[in-house]
C-alpha positions as CSV (number, residue, x, y, z in Angstrom):
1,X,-15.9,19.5,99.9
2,X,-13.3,21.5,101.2
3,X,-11.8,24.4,99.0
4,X,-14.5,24.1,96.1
5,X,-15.1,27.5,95.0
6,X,-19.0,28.1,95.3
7,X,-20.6,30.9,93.5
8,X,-24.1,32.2,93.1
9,X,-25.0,33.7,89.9
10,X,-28.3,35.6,88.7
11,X,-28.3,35.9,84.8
12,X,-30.4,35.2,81.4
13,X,-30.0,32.3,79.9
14,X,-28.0,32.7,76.4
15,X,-29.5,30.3,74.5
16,X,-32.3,27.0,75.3
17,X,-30.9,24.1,77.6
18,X,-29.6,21.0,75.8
19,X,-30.1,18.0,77.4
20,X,-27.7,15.0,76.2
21,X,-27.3,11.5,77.8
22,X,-23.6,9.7,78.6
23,X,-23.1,5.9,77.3
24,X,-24.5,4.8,81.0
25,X,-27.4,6.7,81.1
26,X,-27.0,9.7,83.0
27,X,-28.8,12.7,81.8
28,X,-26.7,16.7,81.6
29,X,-27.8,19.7,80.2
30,X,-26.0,22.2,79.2
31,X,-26.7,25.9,78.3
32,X,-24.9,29.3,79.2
33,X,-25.8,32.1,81.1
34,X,-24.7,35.8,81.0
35,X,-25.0,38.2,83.4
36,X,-24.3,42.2,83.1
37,X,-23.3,44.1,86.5
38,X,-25.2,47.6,87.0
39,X,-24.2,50.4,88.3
40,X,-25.9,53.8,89.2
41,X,-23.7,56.8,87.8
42,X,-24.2,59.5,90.5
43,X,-23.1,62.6,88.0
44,X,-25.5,61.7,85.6
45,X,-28.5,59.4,87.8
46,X,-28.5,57.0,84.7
47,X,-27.5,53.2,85.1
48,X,-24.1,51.7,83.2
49,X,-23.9,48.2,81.9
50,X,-20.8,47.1,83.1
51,X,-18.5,44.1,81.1
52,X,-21.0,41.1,80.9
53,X,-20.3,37.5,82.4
54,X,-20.5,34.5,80.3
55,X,-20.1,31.0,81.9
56,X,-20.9,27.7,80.5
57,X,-22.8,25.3,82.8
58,X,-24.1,21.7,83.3
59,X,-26.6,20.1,85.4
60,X,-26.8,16.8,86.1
61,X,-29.5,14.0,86.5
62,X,-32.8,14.3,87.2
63,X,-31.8,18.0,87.9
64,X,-30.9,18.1,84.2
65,X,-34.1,17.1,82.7
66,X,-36.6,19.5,84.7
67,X,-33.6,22.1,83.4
68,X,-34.7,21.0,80.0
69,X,-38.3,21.2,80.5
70,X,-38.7,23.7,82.5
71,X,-36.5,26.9,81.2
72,X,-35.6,28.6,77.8
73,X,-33.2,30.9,76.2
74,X,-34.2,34.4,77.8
75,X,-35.1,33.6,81.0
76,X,-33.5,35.1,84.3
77,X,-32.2,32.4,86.1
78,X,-30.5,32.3,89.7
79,X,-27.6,29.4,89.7
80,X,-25.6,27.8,92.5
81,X,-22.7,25.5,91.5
82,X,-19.1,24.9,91.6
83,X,-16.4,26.7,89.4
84,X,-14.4,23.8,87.6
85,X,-11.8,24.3,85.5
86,X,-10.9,21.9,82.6
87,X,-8.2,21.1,80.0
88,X,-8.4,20.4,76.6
89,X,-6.6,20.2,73.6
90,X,-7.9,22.0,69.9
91,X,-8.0,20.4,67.0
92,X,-4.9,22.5,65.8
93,X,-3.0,20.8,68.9
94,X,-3.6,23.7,71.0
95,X,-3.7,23.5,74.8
96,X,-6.9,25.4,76.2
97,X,-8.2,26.0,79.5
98,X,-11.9,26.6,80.8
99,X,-14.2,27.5,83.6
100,X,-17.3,26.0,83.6
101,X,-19.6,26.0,86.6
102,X,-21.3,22.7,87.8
103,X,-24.8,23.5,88.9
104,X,-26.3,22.4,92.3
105,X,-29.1,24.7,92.2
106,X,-31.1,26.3,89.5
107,X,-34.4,28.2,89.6
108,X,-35.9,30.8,88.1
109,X,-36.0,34.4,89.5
110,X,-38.8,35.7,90.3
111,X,-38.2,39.3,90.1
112,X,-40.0,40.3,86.7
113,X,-41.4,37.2,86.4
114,X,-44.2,34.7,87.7
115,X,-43.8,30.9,87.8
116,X,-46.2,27.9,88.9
117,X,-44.0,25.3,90.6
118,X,-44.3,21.7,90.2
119,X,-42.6,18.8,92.2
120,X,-41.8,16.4,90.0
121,X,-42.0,12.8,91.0
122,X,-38.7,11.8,92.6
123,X,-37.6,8.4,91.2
124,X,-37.2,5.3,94.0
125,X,-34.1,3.4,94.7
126,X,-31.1,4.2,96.0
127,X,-30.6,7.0,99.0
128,X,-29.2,10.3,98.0
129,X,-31.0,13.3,100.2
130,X,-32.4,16.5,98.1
131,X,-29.3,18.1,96.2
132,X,-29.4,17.1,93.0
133,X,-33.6,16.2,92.4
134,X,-34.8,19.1,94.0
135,X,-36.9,21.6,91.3
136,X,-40.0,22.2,89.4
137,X,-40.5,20.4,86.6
138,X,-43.1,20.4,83.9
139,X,-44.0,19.7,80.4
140,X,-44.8,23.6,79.1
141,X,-41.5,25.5,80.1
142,X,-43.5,27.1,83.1
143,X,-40.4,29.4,84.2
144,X,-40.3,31.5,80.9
145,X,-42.3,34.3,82.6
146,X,-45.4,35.5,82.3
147,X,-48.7,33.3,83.4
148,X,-48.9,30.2,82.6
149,X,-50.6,27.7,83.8
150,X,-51.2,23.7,82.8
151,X,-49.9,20.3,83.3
152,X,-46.6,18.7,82.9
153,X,-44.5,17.4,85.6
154,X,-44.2,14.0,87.3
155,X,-43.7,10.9,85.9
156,X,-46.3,9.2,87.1
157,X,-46.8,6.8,90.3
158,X,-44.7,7.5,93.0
159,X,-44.6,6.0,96.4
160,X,-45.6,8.6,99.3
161,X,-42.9,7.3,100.9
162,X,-40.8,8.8,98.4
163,X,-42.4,12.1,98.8
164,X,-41.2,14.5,101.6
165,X,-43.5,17.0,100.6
166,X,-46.7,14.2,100.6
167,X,-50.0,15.0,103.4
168,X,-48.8,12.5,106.5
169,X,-51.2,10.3,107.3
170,X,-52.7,10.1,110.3
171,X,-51.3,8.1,113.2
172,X,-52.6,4.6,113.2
173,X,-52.4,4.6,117.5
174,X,-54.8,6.7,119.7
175,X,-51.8,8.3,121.3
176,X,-48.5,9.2,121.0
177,X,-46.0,6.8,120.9
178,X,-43.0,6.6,123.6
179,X,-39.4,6.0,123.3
180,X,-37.5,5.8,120.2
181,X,-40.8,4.9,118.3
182,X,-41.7,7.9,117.4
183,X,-42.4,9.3,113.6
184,X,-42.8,12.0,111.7
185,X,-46.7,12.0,112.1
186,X,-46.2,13.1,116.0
187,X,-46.7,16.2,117.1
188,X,-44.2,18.1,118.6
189,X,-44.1,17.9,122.1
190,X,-44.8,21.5,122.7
């Protein structure tokens, strides 16, 4: 939308995700990240900390639980969402005001650490496109550094249908197609 202040943030997560459900279902996780500019002092050659950066942040959905399974408290983290702010009133009747961001993207960074992705099974029904299921998932926090390897991930039969990332099968004609018939199996016409 329009005027939605998007931000991307690299960071370490502050403490381990919590995933919670609303009354209709819907999975969120939240957790917090922190993250500390550097700067190279030129007199000296030595790097300076600079004031740190904490922001509370949700995920939603299906995003939300491969959050939860996937990623701990200490692990660097690179985030894409939208700030939000939000109003509340303390139990002392006091009037306080938040930022939060609202994750679209999360994913571990790769810089000092390893990873082994795994797609996790997207869910049929309704449309949607790739924002909010995209990501690894799996059942061994894979993205806490280090290697790991193992299972985890998925959910079990999916239809390759489903799956943009699923081996097309071959093309059931000897030849191409013409016209608007064409699929994804073709190959390009170059």
């Amino acid at each position: 939308m329009a005027g939605e202040t998007v931000i991307t943030v690299v960071g370490n997560l502050v403490n381990d995700p919590e995933l919670r459900f609303t009354q209709s279902g819907a999975a969120v996780c939240s957790f917090r990240i922190a993250s500390t500019p550097r700067t190279l002092d030129r007199q000296s050659g030595d790097w300076k900390d600079g004031e740190p950066l904490f922001l509370s942040c949700s995920v939603w959905r299906d995003a939300a639980e491969h959050v939860s399974e996937s990623l701990q408290r200490g692990a660097r983290v690179i985030v894409q969402g939208r700030l939000r702010q939000r109003s509340y009133d303390t139990k002392e009747g006091e009037k306080r005001t938040v930022i939060e961001l609202e994750v679209d993207e999360i994913g571990p960074s790769l810089r000092y650490a390893t990873a082994k992705v795994q797609k996790a099974s997207r869910s049929g029904g309704g449309g949607g496109g790739f924002g909010a299921s995209g990501g690894g998932g799996g059942g061994n926090r894979q993205f806490s550094g280090g290697n790991n390897s193992g299972g985890g991930g998925g959910r079990g039969n999916s239809n390759d249908y489903d799956d943009p990332w699923a081996t097309a099968a071959p093309a059931s004609s000897g030849g191409r197609s013409g016209g608007g018939n064409s699929s994804f199996d073709d190959e390009p016409p170059f």
